[in-house]
VOFIZA-732414 format. One record per residue (C-alpha): residue in three letters; x, y, z. Coordinates in steps of 0.5 Angstrom, whole numbers, padded with zeros to 4 digits, always signed. Layout:
% VOFIZA-732414
ALAXYZ/...
This chain:
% VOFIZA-732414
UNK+0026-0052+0228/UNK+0025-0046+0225/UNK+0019-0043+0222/UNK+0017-0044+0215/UNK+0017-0039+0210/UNK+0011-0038+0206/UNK+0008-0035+0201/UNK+0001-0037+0200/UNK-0002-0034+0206/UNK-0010-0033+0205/UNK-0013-0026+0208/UNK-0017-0031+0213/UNK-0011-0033+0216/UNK-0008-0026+0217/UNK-0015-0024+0220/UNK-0014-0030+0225/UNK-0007-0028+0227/UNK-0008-0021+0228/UNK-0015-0024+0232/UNK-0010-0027+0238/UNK-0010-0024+0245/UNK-0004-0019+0245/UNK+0000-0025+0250/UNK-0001-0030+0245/UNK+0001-0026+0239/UNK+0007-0023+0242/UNK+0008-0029+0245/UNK+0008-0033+0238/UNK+0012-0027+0234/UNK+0018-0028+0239/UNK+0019-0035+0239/UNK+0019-0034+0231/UNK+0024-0029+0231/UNK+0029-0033+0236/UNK+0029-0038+0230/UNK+0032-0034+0225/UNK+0036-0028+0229/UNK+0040-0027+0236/UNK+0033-0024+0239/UNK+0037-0018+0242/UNK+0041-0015+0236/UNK+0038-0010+0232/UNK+0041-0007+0224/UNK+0042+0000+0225/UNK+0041+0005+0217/UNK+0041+0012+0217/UNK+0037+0016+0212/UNK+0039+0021+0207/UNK+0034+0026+0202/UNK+0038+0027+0197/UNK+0033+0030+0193/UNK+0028+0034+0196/UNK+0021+0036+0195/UNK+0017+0037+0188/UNK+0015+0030+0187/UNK+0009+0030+0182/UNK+0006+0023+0185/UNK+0000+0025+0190/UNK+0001+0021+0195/UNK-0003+0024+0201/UNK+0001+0022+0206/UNK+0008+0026+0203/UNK+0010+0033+0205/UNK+0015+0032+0199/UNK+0009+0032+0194/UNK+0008+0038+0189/UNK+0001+0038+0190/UNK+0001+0040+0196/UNK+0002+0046+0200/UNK+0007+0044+0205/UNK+0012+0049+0207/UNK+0017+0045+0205/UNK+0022+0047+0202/UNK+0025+0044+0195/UNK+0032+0042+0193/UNK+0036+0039+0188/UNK+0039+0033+0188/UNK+0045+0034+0192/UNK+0052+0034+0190/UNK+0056+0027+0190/UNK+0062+0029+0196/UNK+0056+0033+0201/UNK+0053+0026+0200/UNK+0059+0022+0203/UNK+0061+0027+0208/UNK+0054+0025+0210/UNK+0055+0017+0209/UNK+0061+0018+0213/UNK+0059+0021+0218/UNK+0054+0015+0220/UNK+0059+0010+0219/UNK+0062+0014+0225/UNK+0056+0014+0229/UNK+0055+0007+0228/UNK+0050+0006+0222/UNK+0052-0001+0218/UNK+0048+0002+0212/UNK+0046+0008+0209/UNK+0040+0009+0205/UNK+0038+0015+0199/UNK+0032+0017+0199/UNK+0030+0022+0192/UNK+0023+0025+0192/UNK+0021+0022+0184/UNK+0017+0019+0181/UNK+0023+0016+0177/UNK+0030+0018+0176/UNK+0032+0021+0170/UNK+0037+0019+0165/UNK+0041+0025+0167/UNK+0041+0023+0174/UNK+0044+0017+0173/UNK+0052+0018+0173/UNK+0051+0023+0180/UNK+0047+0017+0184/UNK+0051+0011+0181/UNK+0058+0015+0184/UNK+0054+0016+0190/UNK+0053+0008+0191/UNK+0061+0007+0189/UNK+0063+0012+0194/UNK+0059+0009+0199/UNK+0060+0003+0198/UNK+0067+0004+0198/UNK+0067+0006+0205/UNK+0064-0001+0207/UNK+0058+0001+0209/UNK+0052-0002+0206/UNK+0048+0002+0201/UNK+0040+0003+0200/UNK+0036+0008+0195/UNK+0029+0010+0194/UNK+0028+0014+0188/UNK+0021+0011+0185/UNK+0020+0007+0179/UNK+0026+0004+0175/UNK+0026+0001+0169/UNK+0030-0006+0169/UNK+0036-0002+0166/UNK+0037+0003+0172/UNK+0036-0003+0176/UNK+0042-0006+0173/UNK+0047+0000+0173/UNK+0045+0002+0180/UNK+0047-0006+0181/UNK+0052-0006+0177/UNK+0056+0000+0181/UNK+0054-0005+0188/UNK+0047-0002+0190/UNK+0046-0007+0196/UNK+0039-0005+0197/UNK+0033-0002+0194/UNK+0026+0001+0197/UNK+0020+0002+0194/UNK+0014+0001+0199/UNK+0007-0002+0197/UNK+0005+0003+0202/UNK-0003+0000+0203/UNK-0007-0006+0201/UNK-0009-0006+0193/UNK-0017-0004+0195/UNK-0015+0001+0200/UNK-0009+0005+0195/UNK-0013+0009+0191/UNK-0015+0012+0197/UNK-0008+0015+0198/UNK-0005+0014+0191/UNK-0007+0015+0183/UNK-0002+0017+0179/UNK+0001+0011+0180/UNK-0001+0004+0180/UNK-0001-0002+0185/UNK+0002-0006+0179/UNK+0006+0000+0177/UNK+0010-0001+0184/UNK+0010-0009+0183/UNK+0014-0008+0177/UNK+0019-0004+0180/UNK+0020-0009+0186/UNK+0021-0015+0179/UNK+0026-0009+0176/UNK+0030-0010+0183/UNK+0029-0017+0183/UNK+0031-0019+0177/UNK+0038-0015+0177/UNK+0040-0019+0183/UNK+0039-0013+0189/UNK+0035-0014+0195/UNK+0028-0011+0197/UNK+0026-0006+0202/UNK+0019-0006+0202/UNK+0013-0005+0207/UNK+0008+0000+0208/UNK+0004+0005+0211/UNK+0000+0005+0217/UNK-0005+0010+0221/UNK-0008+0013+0214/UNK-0015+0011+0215/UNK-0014+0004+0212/UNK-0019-0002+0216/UNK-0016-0007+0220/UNK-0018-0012+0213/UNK-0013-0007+0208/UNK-0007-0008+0214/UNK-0008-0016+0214/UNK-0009-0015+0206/UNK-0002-0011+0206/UNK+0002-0016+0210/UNK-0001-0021+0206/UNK+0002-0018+0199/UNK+0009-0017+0202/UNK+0009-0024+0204/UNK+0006-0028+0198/UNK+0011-0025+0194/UNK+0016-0029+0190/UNK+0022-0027+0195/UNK+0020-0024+0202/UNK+0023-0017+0203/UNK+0030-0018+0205/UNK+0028-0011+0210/UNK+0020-0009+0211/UNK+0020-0002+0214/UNK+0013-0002+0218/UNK+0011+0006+0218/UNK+0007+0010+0223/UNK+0004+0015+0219/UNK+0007+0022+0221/UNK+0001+0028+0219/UNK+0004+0033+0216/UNK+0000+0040+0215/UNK-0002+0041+0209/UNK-0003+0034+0206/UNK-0010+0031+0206/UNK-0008+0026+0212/UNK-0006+0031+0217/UNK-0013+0030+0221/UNK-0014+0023+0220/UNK-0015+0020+0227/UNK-0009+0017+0230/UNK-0008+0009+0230/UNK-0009+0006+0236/UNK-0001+0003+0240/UNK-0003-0004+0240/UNK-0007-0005+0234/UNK+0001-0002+0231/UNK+0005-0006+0236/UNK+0000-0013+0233/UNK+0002-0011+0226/UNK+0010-0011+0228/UNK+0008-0018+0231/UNK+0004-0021+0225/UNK+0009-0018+0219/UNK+0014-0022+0225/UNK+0010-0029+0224/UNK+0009-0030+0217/UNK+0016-0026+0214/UNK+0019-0029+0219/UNK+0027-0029+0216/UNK+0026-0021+0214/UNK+0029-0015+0217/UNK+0022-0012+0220/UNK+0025-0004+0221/UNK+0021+0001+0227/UNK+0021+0006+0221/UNK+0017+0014+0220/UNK+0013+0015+0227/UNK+0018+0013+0233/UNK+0019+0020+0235/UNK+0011+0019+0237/UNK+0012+0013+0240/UNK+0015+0012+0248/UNK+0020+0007+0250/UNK+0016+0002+0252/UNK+0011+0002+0246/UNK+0018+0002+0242/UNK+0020-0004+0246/UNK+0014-0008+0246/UNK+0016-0007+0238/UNK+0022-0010+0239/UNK+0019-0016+0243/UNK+0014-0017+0237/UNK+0020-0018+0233/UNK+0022-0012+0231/UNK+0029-0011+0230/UNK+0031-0005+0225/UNK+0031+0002+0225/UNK+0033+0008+0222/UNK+0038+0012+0227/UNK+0039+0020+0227/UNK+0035+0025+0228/UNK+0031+0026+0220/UNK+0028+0022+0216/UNK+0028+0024+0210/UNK+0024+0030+0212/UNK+0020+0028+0218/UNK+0023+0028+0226/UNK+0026+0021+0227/UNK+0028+0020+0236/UNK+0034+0024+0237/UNK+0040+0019+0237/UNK+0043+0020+0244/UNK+0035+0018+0246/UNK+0036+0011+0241/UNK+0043+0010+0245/UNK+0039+0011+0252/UNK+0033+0006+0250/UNK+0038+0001+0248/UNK+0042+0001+0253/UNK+0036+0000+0258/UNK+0034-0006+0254/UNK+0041-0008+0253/UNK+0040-0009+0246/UNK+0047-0008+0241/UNK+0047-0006+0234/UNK+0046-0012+0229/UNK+0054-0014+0227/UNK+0055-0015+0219/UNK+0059-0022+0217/UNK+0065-0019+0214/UNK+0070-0016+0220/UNK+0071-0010+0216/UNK+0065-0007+0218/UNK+0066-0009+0226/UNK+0067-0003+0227/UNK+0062+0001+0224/UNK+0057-0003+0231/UNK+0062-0003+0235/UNK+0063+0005+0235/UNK+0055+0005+0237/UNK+0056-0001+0242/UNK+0061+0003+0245/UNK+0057+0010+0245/UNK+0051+0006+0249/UNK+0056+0003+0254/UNK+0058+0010+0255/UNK+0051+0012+0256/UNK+0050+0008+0261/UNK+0056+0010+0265/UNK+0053+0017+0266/UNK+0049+0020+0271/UNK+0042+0020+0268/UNK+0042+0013+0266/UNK+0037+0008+0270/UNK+0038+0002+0268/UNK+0031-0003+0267/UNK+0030-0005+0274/
């Protein structure tokens, strides 16, 4: 019998669950997640800037911000054919959706055209579609569905007492709005959050609490690690400690219990085995690739290696078209394990 989706968690409740014994908690989120997925299959996205850098929000996380002084370099939006040779690119490495990722705080009118043929080039090549490019109004949100836009991520980032601490040109309802905007155009929602920026164990029960009594659950709830950038206020905040991470995978697991739960920024911090306790948590989906947006990410040949110790294989879409795209990654990790410096998990 599977687990009901809820969504009318109380904080008390979130508290009590990340309060079990590791075991138990673990336990616990595997189990769920066996109800609702084949436990060893993970979905596999790879994430592209298409527009780097001087972003006016301050979030103080962001090395893309424009208030801060980062040393990252700023790009305009990038044109519509570097694009798709960079979607089709992952679609041969195996990635079953590519996602967009613009440093705005909106999009401009101007700008439309150019994302709206990005999304039909990608869309046509059968790969799923994703993009973030910051608050949209209900009729940017209609256009990017109306071109086939499968996904859009728009992140609470933190809990709402804890947000003004990171953010301030933008409002916590601001955020939700957007999430409605995506909703009501009948597109699916990527939105997680932020761990590791300060917050109390109560901001992160408080976060997941949010993101579960929303009206739908998060097709896809990316779990971010902070990564500390020089020169962003967050870049001397004290590093969150592995298991209170890994109990985070595991409560979001439990009460989202049909979401995509996404290992996201951070994995390049992350050793195999606290990864694969992640994915034992429930866990299973990651950006692939060695770049998030503008933040190391492991290195692709590494994930193949992980995964084949682990025996997991990319999750496969329904339609058979798209077969191929997570079998080329099946097949790189097989291949992985026919080399010499494989070990298989003893």
């Amino acid at each position: 019998m599977s687990t009901a989706i809820r969504h009318d968690w109380s904080l008390a409740e979130v508290n009590a669950l990340f309060a079990l014994p590791f075991n138990d908690l673990v336990f616990q989120a595997q189990t769920v997640h066996r109800q609702h997925f084949t436990p060893n299959e993970v979905q596999v996205s790879t994430l592209l800037s298409i527009k780097t850098g001087a972003c006016a929000e301050d979030c103080k996380y962001c090395p893309q911000s424009g208030h801060y002084n980062t040393g990252l370099e700023r790009e305009r939006l990038l044109e519509v054919e570097k694009v798709l040779r960079q979607a089709q690119a992952a679609k041969e490495k195996g990635a079953t959706r590519f996602c967009m990722g613009a440093a705005w705080s909106n999009p401009k009118q101007r700008d439309m055209p150019y994302l709206i043929e990005m999304v039909r080039g990608v869309k046509a090549m059968g790969l799923e579609t994703c993009m973030t490019l910051g608050m949209i109004d209900p009729e940017q949100a209609q256009s990017l569905a109306s071109a086939g836009l499968d996904y859009y991520n728009h992140n609470l980032d933190t809990s709402p007492e804890f947000y003004g601490e990171i953010i301030t040109t933008r409002t916590y309802q601001d955020r939700l709005d957007t999430l409605q905007h995506v909703r009501d155009a009948g597109m699916k929602v990527c939105c997680g959050g932020i761990l590791g920026m300060g917050e109390s164990a109560n901001d992160r029960s408080a976060l997941l609490m949010q993101l579960a009594n929303l009206p739908e659950h998060p097709e896809s709830v990316p779990i971010n690690m902070l990564v500390k950038v020089q020169g962003t206020p967050l870049e001397n905040v004290e590093d969150m400690d592995a298991f209170e991470f890994i109990r985070a995978i595991a409560v979001a697991r439990i009460m989202m219990p049909a979401s995509h739960v996404r290992l996201s920024a951070g994995r390049s911090r992350m050793n195999e085995q606290m990864q694969a306790l992640c994915f034992m948590a429930g866990a299973n989906s990651i950006f692939y690739g060695d770049k998030l947006l503008t933040t190391d990410n492991p290195e692709a040949d590494a994930d193949m290696q992980l995964f084949a110790k682990l025996g997991i294989r990319p999750e496969q879409r329904q339609d058979v078209s798209d077969e191929a795209h997570a079998l080329a990654l099946a097949d790189a990790i097989k291949e992985q394990q026919q080399t010499p410096l494989y070990h298989a998990a003893g």
